[in-house]
C-alpha positions as CSV (number, residue, x, y, z in Angstrom):
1,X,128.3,116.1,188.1
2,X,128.7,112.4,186.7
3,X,131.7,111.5,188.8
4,X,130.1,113.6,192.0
5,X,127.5,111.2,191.7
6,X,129.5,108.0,191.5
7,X,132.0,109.0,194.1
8,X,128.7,108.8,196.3
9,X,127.1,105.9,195.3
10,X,126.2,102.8,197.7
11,X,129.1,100.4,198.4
12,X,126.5,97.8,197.5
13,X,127.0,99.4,193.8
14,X,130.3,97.8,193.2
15,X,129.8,95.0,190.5
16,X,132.1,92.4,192.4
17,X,129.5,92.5,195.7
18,X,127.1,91.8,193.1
19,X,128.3,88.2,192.1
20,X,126.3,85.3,193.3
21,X,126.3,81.5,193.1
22,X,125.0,81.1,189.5
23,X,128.1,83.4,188.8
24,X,130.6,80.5,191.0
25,X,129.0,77.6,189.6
26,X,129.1,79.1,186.0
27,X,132.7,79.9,186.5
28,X,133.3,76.8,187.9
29,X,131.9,74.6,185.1
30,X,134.5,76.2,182.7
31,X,136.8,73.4,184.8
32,X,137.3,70.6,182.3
33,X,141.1,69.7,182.5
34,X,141.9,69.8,185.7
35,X,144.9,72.4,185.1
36,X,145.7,75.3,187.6
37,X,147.4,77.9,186.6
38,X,149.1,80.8,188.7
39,X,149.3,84.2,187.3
40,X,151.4,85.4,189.8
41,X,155.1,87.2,189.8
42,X,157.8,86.2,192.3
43,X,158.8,88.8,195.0
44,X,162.5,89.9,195.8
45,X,164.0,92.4,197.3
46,X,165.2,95.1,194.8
47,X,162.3,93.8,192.5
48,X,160.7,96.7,189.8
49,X,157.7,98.9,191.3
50,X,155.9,101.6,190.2
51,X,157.9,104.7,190.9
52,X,154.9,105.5,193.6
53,X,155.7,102.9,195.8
54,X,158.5,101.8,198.5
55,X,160.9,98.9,197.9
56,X,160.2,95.8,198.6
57,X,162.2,93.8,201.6
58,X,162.7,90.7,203.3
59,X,164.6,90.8,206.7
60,X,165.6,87.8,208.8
61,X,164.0,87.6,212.4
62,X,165.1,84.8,213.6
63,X,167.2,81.9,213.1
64,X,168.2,78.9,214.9
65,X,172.2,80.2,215.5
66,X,170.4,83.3,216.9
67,X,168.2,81.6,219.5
68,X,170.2,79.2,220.5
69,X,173.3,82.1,220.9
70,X,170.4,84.6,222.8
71,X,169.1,82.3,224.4
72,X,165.7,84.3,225.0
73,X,163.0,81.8,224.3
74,X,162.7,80.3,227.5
75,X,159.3,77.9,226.7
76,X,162.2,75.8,224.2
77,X,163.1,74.4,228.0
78,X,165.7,71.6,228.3
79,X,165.2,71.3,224.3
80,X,167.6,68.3,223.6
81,X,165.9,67.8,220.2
82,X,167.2,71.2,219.1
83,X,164.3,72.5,217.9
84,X,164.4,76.2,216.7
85,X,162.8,77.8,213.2
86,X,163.5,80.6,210.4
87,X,161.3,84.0,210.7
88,X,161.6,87.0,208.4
89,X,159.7,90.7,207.9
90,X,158.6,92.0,205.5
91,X,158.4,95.8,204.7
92,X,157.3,97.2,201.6
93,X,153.5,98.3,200.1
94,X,150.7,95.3,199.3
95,X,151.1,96.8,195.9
96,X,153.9,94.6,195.6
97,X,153.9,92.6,192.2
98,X,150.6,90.4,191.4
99,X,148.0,92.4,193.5
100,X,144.3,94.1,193.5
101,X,143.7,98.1,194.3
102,X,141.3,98.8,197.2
103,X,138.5,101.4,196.0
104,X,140.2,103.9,198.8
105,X,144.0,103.4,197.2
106,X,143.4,106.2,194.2
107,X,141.3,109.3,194.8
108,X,140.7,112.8,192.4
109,X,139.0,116.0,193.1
110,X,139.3,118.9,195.9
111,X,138.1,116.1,198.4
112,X,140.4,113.4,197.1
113,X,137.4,111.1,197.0
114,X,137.0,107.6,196.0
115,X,133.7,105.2,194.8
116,X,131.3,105.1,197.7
117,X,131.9,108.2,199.0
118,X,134.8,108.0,200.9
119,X,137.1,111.2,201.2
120,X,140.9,111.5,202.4
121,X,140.3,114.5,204.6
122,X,137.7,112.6,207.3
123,X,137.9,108.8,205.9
124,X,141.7,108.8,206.7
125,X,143.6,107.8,209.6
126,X,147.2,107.4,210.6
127,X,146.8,104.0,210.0
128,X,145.3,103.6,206.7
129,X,141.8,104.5,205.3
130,X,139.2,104.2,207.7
131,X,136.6,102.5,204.9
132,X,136.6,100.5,201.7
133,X,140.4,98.9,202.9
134,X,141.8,95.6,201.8
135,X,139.2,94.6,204.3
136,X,136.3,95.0,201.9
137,X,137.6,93.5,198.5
138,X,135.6,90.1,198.8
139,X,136.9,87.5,196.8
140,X,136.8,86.6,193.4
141,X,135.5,83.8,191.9
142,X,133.9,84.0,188.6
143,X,134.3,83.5,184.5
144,X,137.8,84.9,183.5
145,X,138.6,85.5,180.0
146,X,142.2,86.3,178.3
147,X,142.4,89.1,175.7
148,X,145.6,88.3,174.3
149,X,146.5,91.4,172.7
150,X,150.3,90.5,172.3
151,X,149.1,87.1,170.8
152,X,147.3,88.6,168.5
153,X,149.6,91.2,166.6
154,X,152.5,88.3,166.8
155,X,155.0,89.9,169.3
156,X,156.5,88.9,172.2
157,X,155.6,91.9,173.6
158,X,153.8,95.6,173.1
159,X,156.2,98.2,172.6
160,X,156.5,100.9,175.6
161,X,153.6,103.3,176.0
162,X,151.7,101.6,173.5
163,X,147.9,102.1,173.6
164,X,145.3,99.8,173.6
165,X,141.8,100.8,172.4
166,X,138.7,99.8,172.4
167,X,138.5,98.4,168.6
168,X,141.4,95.9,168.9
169,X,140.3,94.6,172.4
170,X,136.8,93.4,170.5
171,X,138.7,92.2,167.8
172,X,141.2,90.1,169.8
173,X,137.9,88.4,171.1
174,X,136.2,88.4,168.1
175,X,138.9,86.0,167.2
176,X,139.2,83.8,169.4
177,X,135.3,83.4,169.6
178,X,134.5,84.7,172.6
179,X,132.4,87.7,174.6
180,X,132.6,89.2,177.3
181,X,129.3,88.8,179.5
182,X,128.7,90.8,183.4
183,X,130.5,89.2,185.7
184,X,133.7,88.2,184.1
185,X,137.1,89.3,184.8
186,X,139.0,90.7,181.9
187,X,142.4,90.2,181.8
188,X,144.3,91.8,179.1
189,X,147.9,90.8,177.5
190,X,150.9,93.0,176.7
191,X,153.5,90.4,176.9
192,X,155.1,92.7,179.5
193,X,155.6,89.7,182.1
194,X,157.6,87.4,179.0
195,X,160.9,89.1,179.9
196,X,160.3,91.1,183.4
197,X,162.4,91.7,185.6
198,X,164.8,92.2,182.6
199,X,165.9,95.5,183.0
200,X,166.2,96.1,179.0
201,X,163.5,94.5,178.3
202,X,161.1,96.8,180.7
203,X,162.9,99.8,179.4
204,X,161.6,98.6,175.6
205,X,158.1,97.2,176.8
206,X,156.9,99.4,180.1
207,X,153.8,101.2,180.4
208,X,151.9,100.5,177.5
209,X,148.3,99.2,178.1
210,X,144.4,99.9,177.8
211,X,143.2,103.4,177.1
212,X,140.1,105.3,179.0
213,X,137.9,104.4,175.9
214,X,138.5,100.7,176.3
215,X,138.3,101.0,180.0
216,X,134.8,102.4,179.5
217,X,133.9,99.8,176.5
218,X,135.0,96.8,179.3
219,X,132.8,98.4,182.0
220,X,129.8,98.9,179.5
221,X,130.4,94.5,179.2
222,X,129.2,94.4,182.8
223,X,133.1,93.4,184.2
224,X,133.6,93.4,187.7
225,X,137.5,93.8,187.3
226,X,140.1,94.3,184.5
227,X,143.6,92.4,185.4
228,X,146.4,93.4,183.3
229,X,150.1,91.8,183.2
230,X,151.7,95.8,184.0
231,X,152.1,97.9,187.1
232,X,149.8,100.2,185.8
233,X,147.5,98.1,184.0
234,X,146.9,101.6,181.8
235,X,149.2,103.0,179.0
236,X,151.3,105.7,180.3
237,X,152.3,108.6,179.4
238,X,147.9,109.1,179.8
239,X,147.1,110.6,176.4
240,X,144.7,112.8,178.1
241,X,145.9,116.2,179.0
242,X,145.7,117.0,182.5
243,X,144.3,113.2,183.4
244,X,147.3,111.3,184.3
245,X,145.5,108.6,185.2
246,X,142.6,108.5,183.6
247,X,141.8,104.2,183.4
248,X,141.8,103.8,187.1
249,X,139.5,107.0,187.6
250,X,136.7,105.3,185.0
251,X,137.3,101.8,186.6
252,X,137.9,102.3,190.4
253,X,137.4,105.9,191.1
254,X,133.6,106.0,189.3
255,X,132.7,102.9,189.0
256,X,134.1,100.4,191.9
257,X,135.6,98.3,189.0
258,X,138.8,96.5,190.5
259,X,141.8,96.6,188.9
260,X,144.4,93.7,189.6
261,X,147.7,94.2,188.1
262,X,151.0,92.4,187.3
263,X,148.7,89.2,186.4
264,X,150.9,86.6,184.9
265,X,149.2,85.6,182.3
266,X,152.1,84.1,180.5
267,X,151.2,80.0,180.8
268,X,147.8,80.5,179.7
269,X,148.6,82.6,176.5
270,X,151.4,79.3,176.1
271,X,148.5,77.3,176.0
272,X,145.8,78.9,174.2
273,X,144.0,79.3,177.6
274,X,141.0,81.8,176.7
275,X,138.5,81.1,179.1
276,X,138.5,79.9,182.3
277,X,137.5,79.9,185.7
278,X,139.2,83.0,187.9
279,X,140.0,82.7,191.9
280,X,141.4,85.8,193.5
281,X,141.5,86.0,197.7
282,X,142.7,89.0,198.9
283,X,144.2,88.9,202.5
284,X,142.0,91.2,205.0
285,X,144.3,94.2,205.9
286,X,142.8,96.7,208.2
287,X,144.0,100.1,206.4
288,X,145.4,98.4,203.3
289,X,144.9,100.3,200.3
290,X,145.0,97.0,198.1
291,X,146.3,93.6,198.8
292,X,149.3,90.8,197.4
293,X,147.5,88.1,195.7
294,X,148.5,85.1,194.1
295,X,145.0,84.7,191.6
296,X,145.0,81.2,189.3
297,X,143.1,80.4,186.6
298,X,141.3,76.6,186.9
299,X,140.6,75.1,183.1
């Protein structure tokens, strides 16, 4: 009856649509140093995904051999400067390394439903989700805070499919001084990103992250996403029989919490970065079910 009721709640009930200029200027008078730091992952083709998703390509469109051998562009005219360019496609999903889930990309239940109320059976075309897209994940700008998990039991690195609950995240803060407070974006370190794309070292660190308990304890601190440094963001194997993805049903699915995953959180946990001030623009896709982003972190 719980989730029935969240899956069809108001879009205005997602936290991030709630943010508002005392939230921006707050986040932006964390900015005392003048550093920016990107906490995003290169792209390549052949590059580790989530078994879910395609591969990721770049194909060359055009080069300047080609046009000037086809011929086919005739607005280069007479063109005795040479001029020509370099073009490429891409093919692959927007889930792609460093990115942010669209409410519609996960769903549960008979209806496959998502938050808002959206359902795959008449909210779907052949194109992509007809509602709650890339389209309508407004940008980011607020308080970010690093819960440097890794950092603080003294590895490079969780070990694969280990958990993270609630208890340890507030003790990781607890440490460093710090609270969460509605608004903020968590973002949560496994140390996953230290040696990725390494394929040894994913085999000995993959999959572990937050559990459902400390997904619900982060939403109860009024977040309005949880970033994590993983594809999954959760630990997997899910714990929870018959739930196998129980952190993105509490966070997306039933409570329009974003989830941003593969942050590179790396250079801030270098520096002892805790709190700073979080940017993340999503690129409007009409039927996206999430988008690439490159997010930074201004301190």
């Amino acid at each position: 009856m719980e989730r029935r009721r969240r899956l069809a709640g108001e879009a205005s009930e997602v936290p991030a649509r709630r943010l508002g200029s005392a939230d921006v200027l707050g986040a932006l008078g964390l900015v005392t140093h003048g550093r920016v730091y990107s906490l995003d992952v290169v792209r390549f083709p052949g590059m580790p995904l989530f078994p879910g998703h395609p591969p990721f390509q770049v194909l060359t469109y055009r080069t300047p051999r080609g046009i000037a051998n086809q011929g086919d562009q005739e607005w280069l005219g007479e063109n005795e400067v040479d001029f020509a360019w370099h073009s490429e496609m891409l093919m692959g999903t927007v889930h792609s390394g460093t990115h942010v889930d669209a409410l519609s990309h996960v769903t549960c239940g008979r209806e496959h439903g998502w938050f808002g109320g959206g359902a795959a059976e008449r909210d779907v075309g052949d194109f992509g989700p007809l509602r709650d897209d890339a389209t309508a994940i407004p940008p980011l700008i607020t308080r970010g805070v690093l819960i440097d998990v890794a950092g603080a039991r003294g590895v490079d690195a969780l070990s694969a499919h280990e958990a993270i609950g609630p208890d340890e995240l507030r003790e990781v803060l607890a440490r460093d001084g710090l609270e969460l407070r509605r608004g903020d974006v968590a973002v949560v370190r496994t140390g996953y990103l230290s040696g990725w794309p390494d394929a040894e070292f994913i085999a000995a660190h993959e999959q572990a992250g937050v559990d459902r308990d400390a997904a619900l304890w982060l939403a109860e601190q009024g977040v309005v996403a949880v970033a994590g440094d993983t594809e999954s963001l959760e630990v997997l194997p899910s714990p929870i029989r018959g739930n196998p993805h129980p952190v993105h049903i509490a966070l997306l699915i039933e409570r329009g919490i974003f989830i941003i995953e593969m942050v590179n959180c790396e250079a801030l946990a270098r520096d002892r970065v805790r709190e700073f001030c979080f940017v993340c623009l999503p690129v409007s896709i009409r039927g996206a079910t999430g988008s690439m982003v490159r997010p930074v972190a201004l301190w």
